[in-house]
N, C-alpha and C positions, 0 to 999 in steps of 0.2 A: 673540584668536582663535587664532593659531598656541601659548600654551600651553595652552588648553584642549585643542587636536588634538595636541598631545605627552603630556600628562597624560593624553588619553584614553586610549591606548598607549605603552608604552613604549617602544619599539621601531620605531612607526609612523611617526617620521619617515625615521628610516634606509629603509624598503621605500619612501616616497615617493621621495628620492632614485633608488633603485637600480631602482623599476620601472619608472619610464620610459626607461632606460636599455636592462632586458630586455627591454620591450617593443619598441621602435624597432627592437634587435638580433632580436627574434624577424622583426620585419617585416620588416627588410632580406633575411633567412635565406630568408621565403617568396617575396619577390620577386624575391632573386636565383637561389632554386632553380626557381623560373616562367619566368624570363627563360632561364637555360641550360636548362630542359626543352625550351624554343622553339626554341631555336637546334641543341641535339643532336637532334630532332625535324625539323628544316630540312635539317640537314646528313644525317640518315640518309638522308631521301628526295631528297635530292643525290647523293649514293651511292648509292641502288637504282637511279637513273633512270638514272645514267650506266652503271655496270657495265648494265644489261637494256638500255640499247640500246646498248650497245658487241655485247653478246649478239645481239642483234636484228642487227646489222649484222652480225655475223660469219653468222650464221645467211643473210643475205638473199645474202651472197656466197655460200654454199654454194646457192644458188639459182643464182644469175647462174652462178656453173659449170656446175650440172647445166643449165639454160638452152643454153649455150654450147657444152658437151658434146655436148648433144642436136643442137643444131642442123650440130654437126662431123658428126657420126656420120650425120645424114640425107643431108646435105651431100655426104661422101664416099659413100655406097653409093649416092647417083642418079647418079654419076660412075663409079662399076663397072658396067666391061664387063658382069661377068655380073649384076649384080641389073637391068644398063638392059634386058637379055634378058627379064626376068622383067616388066619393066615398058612394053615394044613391043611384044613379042613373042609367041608361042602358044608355048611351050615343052613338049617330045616328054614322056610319061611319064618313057619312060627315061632323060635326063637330070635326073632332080628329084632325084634323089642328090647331084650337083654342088650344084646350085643351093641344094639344104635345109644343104649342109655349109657352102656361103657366110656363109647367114644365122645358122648356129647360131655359126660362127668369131667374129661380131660380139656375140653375146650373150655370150660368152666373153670377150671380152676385155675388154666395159664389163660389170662386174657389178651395177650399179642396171637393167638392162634386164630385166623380168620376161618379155616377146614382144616380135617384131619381124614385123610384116604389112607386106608388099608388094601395090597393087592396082592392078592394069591394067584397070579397066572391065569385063571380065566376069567375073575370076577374083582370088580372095586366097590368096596363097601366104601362110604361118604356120607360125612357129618358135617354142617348141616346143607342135606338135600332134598327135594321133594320127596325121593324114594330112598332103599338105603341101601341096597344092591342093583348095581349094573354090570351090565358085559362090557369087553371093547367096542361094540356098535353101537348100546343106550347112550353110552356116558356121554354126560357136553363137554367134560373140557377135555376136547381128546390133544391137546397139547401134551400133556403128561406123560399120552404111552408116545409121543417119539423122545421122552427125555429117558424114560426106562428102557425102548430099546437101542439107545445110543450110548452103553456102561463106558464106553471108549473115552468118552468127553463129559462125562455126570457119571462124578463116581460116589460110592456110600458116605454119609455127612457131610455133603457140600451141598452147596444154597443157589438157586437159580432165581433170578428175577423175571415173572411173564405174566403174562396178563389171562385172567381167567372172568368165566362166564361167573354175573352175579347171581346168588342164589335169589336175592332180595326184587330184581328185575322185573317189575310189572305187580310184586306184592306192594312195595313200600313205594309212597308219591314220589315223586322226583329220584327214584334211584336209578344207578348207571346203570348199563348193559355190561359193562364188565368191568372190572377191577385189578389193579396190581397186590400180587402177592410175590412173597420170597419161599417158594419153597425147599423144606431142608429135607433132603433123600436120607432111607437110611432103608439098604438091602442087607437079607439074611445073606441069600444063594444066588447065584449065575448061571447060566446055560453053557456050553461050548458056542453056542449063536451069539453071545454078546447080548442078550436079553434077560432082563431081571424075572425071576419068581417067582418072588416074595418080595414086596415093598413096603413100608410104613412112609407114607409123605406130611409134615406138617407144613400148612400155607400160615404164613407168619403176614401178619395185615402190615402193607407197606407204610398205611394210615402211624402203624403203635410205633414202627421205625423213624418216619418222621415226626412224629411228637417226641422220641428220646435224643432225636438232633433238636429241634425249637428252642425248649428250655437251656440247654448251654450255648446254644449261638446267640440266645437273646443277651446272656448276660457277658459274652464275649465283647459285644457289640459287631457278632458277624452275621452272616447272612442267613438266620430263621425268620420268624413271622414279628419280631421284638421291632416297635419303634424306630429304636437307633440303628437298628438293620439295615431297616426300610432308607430311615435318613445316610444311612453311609453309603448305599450299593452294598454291602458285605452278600457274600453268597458262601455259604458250607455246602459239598455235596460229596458223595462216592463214586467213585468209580473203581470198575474191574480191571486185572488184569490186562484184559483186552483192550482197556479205555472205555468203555460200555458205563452209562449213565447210569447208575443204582437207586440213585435216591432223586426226590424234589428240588429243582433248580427253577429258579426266575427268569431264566433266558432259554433251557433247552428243554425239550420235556423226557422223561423215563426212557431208559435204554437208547440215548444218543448216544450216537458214536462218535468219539471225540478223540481219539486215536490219531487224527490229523493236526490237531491242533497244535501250534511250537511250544506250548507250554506242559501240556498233557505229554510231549513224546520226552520233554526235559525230566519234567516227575518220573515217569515210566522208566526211563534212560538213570537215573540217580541211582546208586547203590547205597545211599545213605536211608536210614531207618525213616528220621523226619530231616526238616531245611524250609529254605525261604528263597524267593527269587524275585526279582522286579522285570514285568515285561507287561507287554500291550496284550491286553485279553476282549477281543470282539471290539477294540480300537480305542479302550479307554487303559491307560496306565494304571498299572495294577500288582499291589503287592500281595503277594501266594505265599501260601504256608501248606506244608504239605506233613502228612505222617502215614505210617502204614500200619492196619490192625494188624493182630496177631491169629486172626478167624479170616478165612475165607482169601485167605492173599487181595484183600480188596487195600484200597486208598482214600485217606480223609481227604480232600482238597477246601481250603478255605482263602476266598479270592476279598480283599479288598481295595476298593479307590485309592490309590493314593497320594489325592488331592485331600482325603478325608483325616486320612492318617496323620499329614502335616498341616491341616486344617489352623489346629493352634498354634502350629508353630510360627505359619503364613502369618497368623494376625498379630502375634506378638513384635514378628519383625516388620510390621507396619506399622506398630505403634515404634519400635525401636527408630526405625528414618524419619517419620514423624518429630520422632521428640529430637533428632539428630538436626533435621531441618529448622526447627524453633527455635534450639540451641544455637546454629549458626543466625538464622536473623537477630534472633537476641542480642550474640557477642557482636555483631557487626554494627547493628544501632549504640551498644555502650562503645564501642570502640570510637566511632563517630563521636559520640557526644563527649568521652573523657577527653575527644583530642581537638574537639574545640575549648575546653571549660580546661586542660591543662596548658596548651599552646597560645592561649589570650596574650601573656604577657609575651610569649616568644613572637607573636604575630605582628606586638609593637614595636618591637626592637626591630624586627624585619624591614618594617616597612618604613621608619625612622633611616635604617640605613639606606633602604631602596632609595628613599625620596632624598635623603643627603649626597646617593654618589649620580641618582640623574639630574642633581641639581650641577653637580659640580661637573659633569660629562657636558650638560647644557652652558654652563660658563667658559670650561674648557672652547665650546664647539665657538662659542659667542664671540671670544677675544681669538681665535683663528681666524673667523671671518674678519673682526672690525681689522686683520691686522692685512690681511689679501685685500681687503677692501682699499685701503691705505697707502697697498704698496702696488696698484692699476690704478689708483688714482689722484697718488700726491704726483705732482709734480718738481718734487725735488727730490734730486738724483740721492740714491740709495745706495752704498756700497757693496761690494759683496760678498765681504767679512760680514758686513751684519746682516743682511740675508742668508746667509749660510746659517748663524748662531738664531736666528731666526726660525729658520725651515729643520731647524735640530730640534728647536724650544717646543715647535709647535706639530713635531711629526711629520713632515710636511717631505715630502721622498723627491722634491724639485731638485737640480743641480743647478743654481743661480750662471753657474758657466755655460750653459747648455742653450742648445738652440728654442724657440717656444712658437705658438701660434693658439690665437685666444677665437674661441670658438661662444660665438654669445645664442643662446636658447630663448627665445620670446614666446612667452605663450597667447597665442592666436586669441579675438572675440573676448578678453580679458574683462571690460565692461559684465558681458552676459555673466562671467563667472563670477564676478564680486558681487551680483544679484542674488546670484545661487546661493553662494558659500559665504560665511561670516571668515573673518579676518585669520580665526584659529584652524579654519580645516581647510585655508588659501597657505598657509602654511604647512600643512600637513603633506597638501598636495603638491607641493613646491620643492618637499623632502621628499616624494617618493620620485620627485623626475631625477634628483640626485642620484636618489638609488638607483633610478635605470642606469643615466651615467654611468657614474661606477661600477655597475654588474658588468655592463657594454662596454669600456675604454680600459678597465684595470691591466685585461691581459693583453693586452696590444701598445697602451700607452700608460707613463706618469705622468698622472694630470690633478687638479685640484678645483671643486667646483665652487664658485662663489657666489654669492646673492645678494644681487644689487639693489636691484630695484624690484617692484613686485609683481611683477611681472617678467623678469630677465633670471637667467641665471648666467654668471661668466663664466666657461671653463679655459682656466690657462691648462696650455696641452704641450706637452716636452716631446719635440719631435727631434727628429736625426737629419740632418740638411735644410737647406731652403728652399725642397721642391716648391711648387706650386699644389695647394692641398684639392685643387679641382681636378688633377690629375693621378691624386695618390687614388686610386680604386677602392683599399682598404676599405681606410679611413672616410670614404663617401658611401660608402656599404653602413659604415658602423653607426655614423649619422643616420643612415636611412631606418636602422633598425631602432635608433633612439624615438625618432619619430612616429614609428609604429608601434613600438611598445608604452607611447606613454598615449596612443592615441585609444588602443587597445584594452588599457586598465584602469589609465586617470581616466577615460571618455574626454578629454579635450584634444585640439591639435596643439602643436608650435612651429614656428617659422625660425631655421636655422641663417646663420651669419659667420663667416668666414674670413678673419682677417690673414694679410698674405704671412708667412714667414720673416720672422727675424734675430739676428742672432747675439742681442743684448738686450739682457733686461733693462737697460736702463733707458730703452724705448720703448717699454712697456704700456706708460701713460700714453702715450701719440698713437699708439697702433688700438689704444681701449676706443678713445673717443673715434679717433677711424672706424673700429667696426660697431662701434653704437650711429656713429652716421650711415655707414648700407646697412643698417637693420630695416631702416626705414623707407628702402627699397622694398619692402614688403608692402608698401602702396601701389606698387608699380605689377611685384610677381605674384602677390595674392598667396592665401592662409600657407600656411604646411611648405612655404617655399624655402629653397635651399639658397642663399644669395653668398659669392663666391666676390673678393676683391677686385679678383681679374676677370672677372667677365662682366665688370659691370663698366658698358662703352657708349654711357648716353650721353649726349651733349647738355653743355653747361652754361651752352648763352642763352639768352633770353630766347621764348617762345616767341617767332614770328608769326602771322597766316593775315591773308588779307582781310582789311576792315569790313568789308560785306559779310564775313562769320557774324561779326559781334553785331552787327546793325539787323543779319537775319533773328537773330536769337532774339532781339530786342524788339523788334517786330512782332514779331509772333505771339510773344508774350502780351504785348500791351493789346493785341488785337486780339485777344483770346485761344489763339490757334494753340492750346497745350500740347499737341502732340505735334505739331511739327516745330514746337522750343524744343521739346524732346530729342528729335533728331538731329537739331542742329547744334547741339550740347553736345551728343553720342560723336557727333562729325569732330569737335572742334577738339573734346579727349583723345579718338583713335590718335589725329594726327600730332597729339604733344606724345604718344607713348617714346617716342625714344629719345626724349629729355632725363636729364638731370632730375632726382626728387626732389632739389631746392627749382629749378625751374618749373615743374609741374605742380607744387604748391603753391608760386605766384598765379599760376594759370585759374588753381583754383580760387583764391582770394580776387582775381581781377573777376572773372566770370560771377561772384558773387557782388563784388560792385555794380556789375550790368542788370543784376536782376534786382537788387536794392532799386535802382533806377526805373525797371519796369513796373517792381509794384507801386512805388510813387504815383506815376504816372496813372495806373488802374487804380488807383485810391482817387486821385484828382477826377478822371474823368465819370468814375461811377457813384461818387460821393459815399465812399463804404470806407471801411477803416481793418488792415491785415493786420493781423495776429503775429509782426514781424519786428526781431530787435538785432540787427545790425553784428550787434557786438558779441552777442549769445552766440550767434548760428556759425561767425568766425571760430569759437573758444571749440565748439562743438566741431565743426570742421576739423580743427587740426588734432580732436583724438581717433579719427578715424583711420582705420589699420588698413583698408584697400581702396583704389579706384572704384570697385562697384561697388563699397558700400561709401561711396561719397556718390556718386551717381545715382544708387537709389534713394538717397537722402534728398538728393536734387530733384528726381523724380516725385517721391511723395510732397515737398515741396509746391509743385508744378499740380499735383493732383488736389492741394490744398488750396489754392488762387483758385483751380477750376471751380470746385465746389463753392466757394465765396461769391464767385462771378456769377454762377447761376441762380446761385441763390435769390442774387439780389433785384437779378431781370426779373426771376419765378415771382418776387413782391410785387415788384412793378406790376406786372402782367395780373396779378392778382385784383390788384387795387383798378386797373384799366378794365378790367371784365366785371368787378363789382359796379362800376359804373354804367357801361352798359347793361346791366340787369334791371337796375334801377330805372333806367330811362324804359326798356321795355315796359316794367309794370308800369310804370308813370303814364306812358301814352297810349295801353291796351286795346282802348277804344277807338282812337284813332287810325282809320283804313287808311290814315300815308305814314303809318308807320313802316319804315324799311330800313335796311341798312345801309342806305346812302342817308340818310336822313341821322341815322345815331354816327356813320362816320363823321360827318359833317358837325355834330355837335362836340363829338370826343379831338377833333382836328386831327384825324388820320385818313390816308387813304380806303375806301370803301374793299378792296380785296384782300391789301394789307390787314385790315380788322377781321375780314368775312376770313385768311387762314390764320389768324392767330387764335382767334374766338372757337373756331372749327378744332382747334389744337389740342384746346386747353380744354373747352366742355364738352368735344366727341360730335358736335350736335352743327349745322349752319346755322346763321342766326337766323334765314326766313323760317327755316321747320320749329327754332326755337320759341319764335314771335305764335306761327300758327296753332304750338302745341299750349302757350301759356291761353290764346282766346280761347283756344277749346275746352281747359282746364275751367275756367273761369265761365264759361256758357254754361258746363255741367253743374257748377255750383249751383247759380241762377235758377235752371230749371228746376231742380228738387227743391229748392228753398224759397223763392219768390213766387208771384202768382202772376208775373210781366207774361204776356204773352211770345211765342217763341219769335216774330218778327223784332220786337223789341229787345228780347234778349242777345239776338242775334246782332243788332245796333250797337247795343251795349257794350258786345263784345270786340267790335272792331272790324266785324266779317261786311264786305259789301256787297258779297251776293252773297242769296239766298238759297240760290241749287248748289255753290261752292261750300255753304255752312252745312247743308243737310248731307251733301256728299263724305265731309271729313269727319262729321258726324258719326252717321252710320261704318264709317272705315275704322274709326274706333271701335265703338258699342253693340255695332251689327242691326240697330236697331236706330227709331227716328226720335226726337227730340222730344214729341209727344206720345209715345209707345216709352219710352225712359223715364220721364214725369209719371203716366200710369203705371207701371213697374213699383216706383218709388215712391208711392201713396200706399199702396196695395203689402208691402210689406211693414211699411212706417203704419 
């Protein structure tokens, strides 16, 4: 087994070797660029988590300040003398100069304060505003008194994000109508109503909140106004308690409510301080880091792509399969190449021994044959000691005791095929009808096929009694399949032969030449035929039929009649069909004596010479494989005399009609020109000449005669200056109203109106 798979390839044990080696190494290559994709993929998002909430934390303390700030800044102005004026007290018009310069001092010095509202229960003092006291019906942003009188839900130092009227609104070009601010409460006292009064409100610019997120998302790489922001998706934003939008987002705008969202209820839902989560946010996969300040119970959220996040990882491991793919083309061309430039010498050794054991399979095969060959066709008796030691020496599974019956294959049209095929693939194809044999007979019969001649193969076949083999069904089955499968693959036919049963080899040679003689019954049953010993019941005397056959055929022939030789050939075959093929091959060598005899006689009487040799067309006869192709041999034959024959008349006739032409021009002029007058000269009959002439140039000869004076009058008149009476003499015409008549039936016009025509353009 392992030389057969080294002989199969030369080279192919080397790539066994070496591929399992590539391939384990290709494996190793993908599972360890899988395993480090995992782990650099771990580790990225170890690193965004931690830097975005290091970010997150930094950011919540800039809460916790401004928180802290806020609550300083409220802190100390409820402790100033003068804002506690503003918030006890009714304070005079004329002091709100004092009082307004108070409040604007504090806006000045903390710059995230967008307004600072002072309320003492009837009146909001408000920096900066057009005026600097109002009531609850002046004031515009009456948002405010429903957060004072709701203490329930906004309670002292807590921060509300809403939207207020802009002071700037119609003073400054392009500013808004109104603005977000976070305002931070801080109340003295309360009512029993649930109503604040006394308030200090700082509106904190939502503007100075999102510039203290910008700068750490920009160098997070999360979602502020930074470059890489922009390029990753990152978004950083707040939200409430409630889930309520606090700050600048890229997707929702201020105070969304997001409290629906499965990511916001996860953050919400966590009891963890900060975390991380992966999920779909508005249908893009997305990694969230979350934290909580320590001001305002609010929430950092920070969302990014992440496709972004593994961005480099993606591309590292496309260069990793990349270099993995180049790696395997690589090792597969060196692989290639080392196992041709290592396997050279092993590929000589190989094929030294290939060509030494089918030399010697081929000599084996050779002296089996020369020795079957030898023992169907010596004629000196062979024992059965030494056929036994025979049929041992040579493999040969015959029992010489045993009954046999030789089965002979002829392949059909044999000539066409040696046209085809050169000697070497007449061979080839001669092995493969064996091999149908053998595929077809092994398991039903021991048989051994032999080749005789080249065109035969002989199979001796070991049967079980001495039926009759046109009775066995089998074995006429197995035949039939031999002959379809070699008609099917080699595209040729063959004609099977069947000699009867016998039950000693030592008649062997007598029953070969027996069935090489009904092979030959294939003239009689035609291509692909099955010819059987016993049913072949044709008679063996000589072909009788009365002598008016061969006198008809003979007739015919000499007398031109091709096609009724034909049929009386066709007649004189039917009735030998059920002769002997030694009596139907004399029929055909006599039948060729007959017609030898006829072309004689057509060579004698028409003075021509056939293209005909005796000896040839016999040697060629008897390689011919049926009845109808010896009949269409005879036929083209028959069709070949015809064509000779006509030929020779078509000269004649030729040279007989040139002669008549001549004598027309010759006597043009003369009006007793006629064709009794050229019959008479050529020594034929006058109608005889007038349908052969009629035959051959389409035309009779009186239209011929009148058409050639006419020709020749035309000449005259354009060229000569005779007059048209003389022309008309000239020409051979004897009347005058008959010339001007055929005249005009040509030209349409008269002799001298043709003449003026013919000047006039000349």
């Amino acid at each position: 087994m392992f030389r057969k798979f080294v002989l199969k390839n030369p080279y192919q044990l080397f790539l066994t070797i070496l591929l399992p080696f590539l391939v384990s190494t290709v494996l190793l290559l993908f599972l360890q660029s899988s395993l480090l994709n995992r782990n650099f993929e771990k580790f990225a998002l170890s690193q965004v988590y931690h830097q975005q909430v290091t970010d997150l934390q930094n950011t919540s303390q800039n809460v916790s300040v401004l928180e802290q700030t806020a609550r300083s800044v409220s802190t100390t102005a409820f402790f100033d003398d003068v804002i506690k004026d503003l918030l006890y007290t009714d304070v005079a018009p004329d002091d709100y100069f004092k009082y307004q310069n108070k409040l604007q001092s504090y806006k000045n010095i903390y710059p995230f304060l967008q307004s600072i509202y002072v309320y003492n229960g009837d009146h909001i003092h408000a920096v900066p505003m057009p005026e600097f006291s109002y009531d609850r019906g002046s004031f515009a942003d009456k948002g405010i008194f429903d957060i004072l009188d709701d203490i329930q839900n906004h309670r002292s130092h807590s921060i509300v994000l809403r939207k207020i009227p802009n002071v700037l609104a119609g003073i400054s070009t392009g500013a808004p109508e109104s603005i977000y601010v976070y305002s931070y409460l801080f109340f003295d006292s309360q009512v029993s109503s649930g109503k604040v009064n006394e308030a200090i409100i700082l509106n904190i610019s939502a503007d100075w909140l999102k510039q203290s997120i910008q700068p750490l998302s920009g160098e997070s790489g999360g979602g502020g106004g930074s470059r890489e922001s922009r390029e990753s998706g990152n978004r950083i934003f707040i939200i409430d308690s409630k889930g309520e939008l606090l700050s600048d987002d890229s997707v929702h705008p201020l105070l969304t409510d997001l409290h629906d969202q499965a990511y916001i209820k996860q953050i919400n839902g966590s009891k963890e301080h900060s975390g991380s989560l992966r999920m779909d946010v508005d249908g893009v996969d997305s990694f969230i880091t979350y934290t909580s300040t320590d001001a305002f119970d609010w929430k950092l959220v920070s969302i990014t792509p992440y496709r972004f996040i593994v961005k480099d990882v993606e591309k590292m491991k496309e260069k990793t399969y990349l270099l993995v793919v180049l790696f395997i083309v690589g090792s597969i061309l060196l692989s290639f190449y080392f196992a041709r430039r290592l396997f050279v010498p092993i590929s000589m050794v190989i094929q030294n021994y290939n060509q030494l054991e089918l030399e010697k399979r081929s000599e084996f095969y050779d002296r089996k044959q020369e020795f079957l060959r030898k023992v169907i066709q010596s004629r000196v008796l062979l024992t059965r000691e030494y056929l036994q030691s025979q049929f041992h020496k040579y493999a040969i599974t015959l029992d010489p005791a045993g009954s046999f019956l030789l089965v002979l294959l002829k392949i059909d049209r044999f000539p066409e095929l040696c046209r085809k095929y050169s000697r070497g693939d007449r061979d080839l194809l001669k092995f493969g009808v064996v091999n149908i044999v053998t595929e077809l007979l092994a398991p039903a019969y021991a048989h051994e096929c032999i080749e005789t001649d080249e065109d035969q193969v002989m199979i001796l076949l070991q049967v079980h009694g001495l039926h009759e083999p046109s009775g066995n069904r089998g074995l006429v089955q197995i035949l039939e399949q031999i002959q379809q499968q070699t008609h099917r693959y080699l595209r040729f036919t063959a004609s099977i032969t069947c000699s009867e049963p016998f039950e000693s080899i030592t008649q062997l040679n007598f029953h070969y030449l027996k069935t090489v003689d009904l092979s030959y019954y294939r003239l009689i049953y035609g291509y692909e035929s099955m010819v059987f010993s016993e049913t072949i019941s044709g008679r063996t005397d000589e072909i009788k039929y009365p002598q008016e056959r061969d006198d008809e055929l003979t007739e015919a022939l000499i007398g031109g009649r091709f096609e009724d030789a034909k049929q009386a050939l066709n007649g004189i075959v039917a009735g030998a069909s059920t002769y002997s093929y030694t009596a139907l091959n004399s029929l055909f060598i006599r039948l060729l004596l007959l017609i030898r005899y006829a072309i004689e006689v057509l060579e004698s009487n028409h003075a021509m010479k056939v293209d005909f040799n005796f000896n040839a067309y016999l040697m060629k006869l008897q390689k011919m494989e049926t009845v109808g192709q010896v009949l269409t041999d005879f036929f083209e034959l028959f069709d070949s005399l015809a064509m000779e024959l006509e030929a020779k008349k078509d000269n004649k006739y030729v040279k007989l009609l040139g002669t008549v032409t001549q004598i027309i021009q010759r006597d043009l002029a003369n009006p007793a020109l006629s064709l009794d007058s050229i019959a008479e000269e050529v020594d034929l009959s006058p109608a005889y000449l007038g349908k052969l002439f009629k035959k051959h140039r389409l035309v009779s000869v009186a239209d011929y005669i009148n058409n050639a004076r006419l020709e020749y009058a035309t000449q005259l008149v354009v060229s000569s200056k005779d007059t048209i009476t003389d022309i008309m003499e000239k020409s051979g015409f004897s009347s005058r109203s008959h010339f001007f008549t055929q005249f005009k039936k040509v030209y349409g016009i008269t002799p001298s109106q043709y003449r003026t025509n013919a000047k006039q353009m000349g």
